[in-house]
N, C-alpha and C positions, 0 to 999 in steps of 0.2 A: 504494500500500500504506500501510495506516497501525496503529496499534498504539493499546490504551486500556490502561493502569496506573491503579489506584485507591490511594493513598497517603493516609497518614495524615492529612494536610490537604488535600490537592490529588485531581482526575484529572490525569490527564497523558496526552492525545491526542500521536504524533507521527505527522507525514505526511512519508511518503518521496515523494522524485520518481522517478518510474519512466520507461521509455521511450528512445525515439531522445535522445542527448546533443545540446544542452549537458545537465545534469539542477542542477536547482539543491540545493544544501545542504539537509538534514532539517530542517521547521519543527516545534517544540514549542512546542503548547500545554495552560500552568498552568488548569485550573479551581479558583479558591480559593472561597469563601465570600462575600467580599467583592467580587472582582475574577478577572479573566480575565488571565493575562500568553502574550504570543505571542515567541517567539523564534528567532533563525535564526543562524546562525554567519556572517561575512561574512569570507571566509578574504584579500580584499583587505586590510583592517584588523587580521589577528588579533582580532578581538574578537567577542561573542557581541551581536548588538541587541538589543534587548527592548523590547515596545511594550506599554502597562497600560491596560488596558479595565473600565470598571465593566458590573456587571453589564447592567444597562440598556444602556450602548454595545451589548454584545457582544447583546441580542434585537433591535435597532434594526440591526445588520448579520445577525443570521440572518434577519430578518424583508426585508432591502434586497435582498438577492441573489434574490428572488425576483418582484419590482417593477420594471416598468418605470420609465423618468426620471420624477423631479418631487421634489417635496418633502412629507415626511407626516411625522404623528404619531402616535405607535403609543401605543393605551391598554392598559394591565394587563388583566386580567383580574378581578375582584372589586376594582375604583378606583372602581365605581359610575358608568362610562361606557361 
């Protein structure tokens, strides 16, 4: 299950774990303008992680998940390649 919020600077994606337990912690993720933040609670720690993706990270992993192994370079789209 997951949920989309659109906020005054941000979307904010969060994905629940659903299913047979263990189930892990709700991930939220920031879409900003500039950068992508991912976040998860890690209740060993008390503390909230957070991982910062530019935007480019973040199409270089939507684009990864769908490729088999190796190594590539993903061009834009109107980069005039």
């Amino acid at each position: 299950m997951f949920s989309i919020e659109h906020e005054f600077d941000a979307t904010v994606v969060t994905l629940v774990d659903e299913g047979p337990a263990p189930l892990q912690e709700d991930v939220v993720v920031n879409s900003f303008e500039e950068c992508i933040t991912v976040e998860q609670y890690d209740p060993r720690t008390d503390q909230v992680m957070r991982i910062t993706l530019s935007i480019s990270q973040m199409r270089d992993l939507a684009a990864a998940i769908q490729l088999p192994e190796g190594v590539y370079s993903r061009k834009d789209a109107g980069t005039g390649g």
